[in-house]
Each structure stands twice: as structure tokens, then as C-alpha cells.
C-alpha positions in Angstrom: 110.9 115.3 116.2 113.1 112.3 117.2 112.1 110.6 120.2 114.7 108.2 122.0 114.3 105.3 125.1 111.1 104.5 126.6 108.8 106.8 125.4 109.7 106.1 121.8 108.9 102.0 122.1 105.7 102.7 124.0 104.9 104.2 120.8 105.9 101.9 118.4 103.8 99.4 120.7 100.3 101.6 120.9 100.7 102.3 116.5 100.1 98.0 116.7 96.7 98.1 117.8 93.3 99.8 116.2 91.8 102.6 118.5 88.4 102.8 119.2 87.5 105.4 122.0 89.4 106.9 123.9 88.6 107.8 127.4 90.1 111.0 129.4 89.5 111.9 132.9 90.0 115.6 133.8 89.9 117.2 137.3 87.6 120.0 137.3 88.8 123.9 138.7 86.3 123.4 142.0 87.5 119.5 142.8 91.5 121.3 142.3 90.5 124.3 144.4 89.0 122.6 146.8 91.8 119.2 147.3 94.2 122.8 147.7 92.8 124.7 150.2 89.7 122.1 151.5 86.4 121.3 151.8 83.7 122.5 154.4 84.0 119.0 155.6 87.7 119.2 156.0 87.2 122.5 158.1 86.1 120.9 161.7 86.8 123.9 164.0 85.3 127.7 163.8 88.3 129.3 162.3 88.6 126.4 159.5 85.1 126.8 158.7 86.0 130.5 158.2 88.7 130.1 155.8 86.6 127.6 153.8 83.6 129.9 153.6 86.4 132.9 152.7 87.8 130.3 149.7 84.6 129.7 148.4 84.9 131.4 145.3 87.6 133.5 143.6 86.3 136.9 144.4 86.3 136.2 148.4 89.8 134.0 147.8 91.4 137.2 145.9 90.2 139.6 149.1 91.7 137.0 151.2 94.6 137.2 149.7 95.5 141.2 148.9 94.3 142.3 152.5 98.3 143.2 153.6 99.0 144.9 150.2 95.8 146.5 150.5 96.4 147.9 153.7 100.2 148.8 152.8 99.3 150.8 150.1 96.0 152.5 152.1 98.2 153.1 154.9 101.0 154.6 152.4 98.2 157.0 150.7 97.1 158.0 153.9 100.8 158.9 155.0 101.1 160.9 151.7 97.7 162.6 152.2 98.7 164.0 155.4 102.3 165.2 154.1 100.6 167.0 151.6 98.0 168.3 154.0 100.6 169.5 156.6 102.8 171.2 153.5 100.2 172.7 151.8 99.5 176.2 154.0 103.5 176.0 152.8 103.0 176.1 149.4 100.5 178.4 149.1 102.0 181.6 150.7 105.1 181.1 148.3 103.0 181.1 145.4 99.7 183.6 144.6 97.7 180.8 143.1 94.9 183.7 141.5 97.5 185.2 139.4 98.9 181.8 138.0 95.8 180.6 137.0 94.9 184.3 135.3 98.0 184.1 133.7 97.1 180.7 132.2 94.1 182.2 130.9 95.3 184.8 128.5 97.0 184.0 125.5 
């Protein structure tokens, strides 16, 4: 891989010297969460102490965050339960249920 401008004489100036340790500082997943959405001591009124207790972990976060898809689709399989519910007396005086399922039974 050919490496052109700046990046490629920082390089050439790091291969001059020997190294000995190398130190690397990574952020953990809590300190990242947390600078995103904030701490309890960021959370100064009622409602902000709320949402912090709701983003404490990823289970409460996730529920937080699917409650409108979650009631769309509970909402759209109630709307389909009753459609079925009204059309079903429907449905079965057009078809003699028994005798279908007798027929299914012999070969």
C-alpha cells in the first residue's frame, strides 16, 4: 500500500526511533453511553432523572426506544383480530367446516 503527503513522513519519522511501550487509552461502552444520553448527575429535574434511570442499561434503553413500533404493530394486530372476528360468522355459513375436515381424514 502506497501512502502519499503527511501521513507517509510521519511514518518515515516514528521508523527513526526504538519503541518501548506503547500506551492506549480506550473509552469504555458505559463512559460512551453515558457522555450520549447523560449521567444521573446531568439529569437535575424529575423528568431527566426519568430518562436517565430508563437509559440505564440496554434492555430498559431498547423498551425506550420500540414503545411507537410496539404499539403500531399491537394496535395493527388488534385491528386485524377484530376483522377476522366480525367476518368469521361470514365464513362459516359458506363453508360446512365438519365435512372438510372429514374429508381430510380419509384417504
Amino acid at each position: 500500500m502506497h501512502r502519499h503527503g503527511q501521513s507517509r513522513r510521519v511514518d518515515q519519522d516514528r521508523a527513526r526511533y526504538e519503541v518501548r511501550n506503547v500506551r492506549s487509552v480506550e473509552t469504555s461502552l458505559e463512559e460512551i453511553f453515558l457522555a450520549y444520553y447523560g449521567s444521573d448527575e446531568a439529569a437535575d429535574t424529575n423528568a431527566g432523572r426519568r430518562r436517565a434511570m430508563l437509559l440505564r442499561n440496554v434492555f430498559t434503553k431498547t423498551i425506550r426506544d420500540l414503545r411507537w413500533p410496539t404499539f403500531w404493530v399491537s394496535l395493527g394486530c388488534g385491528a386485524m383480530t377484530a376483522y377476522f372476528a366480525t367476518l368469521f360468522p361470514t365464513y362459516s355459513k359458506l363453508f360446512d367446516m365438519n365435512a372438510l375436515l372429514e374429508k381430510m381424514d380419509r384417504p
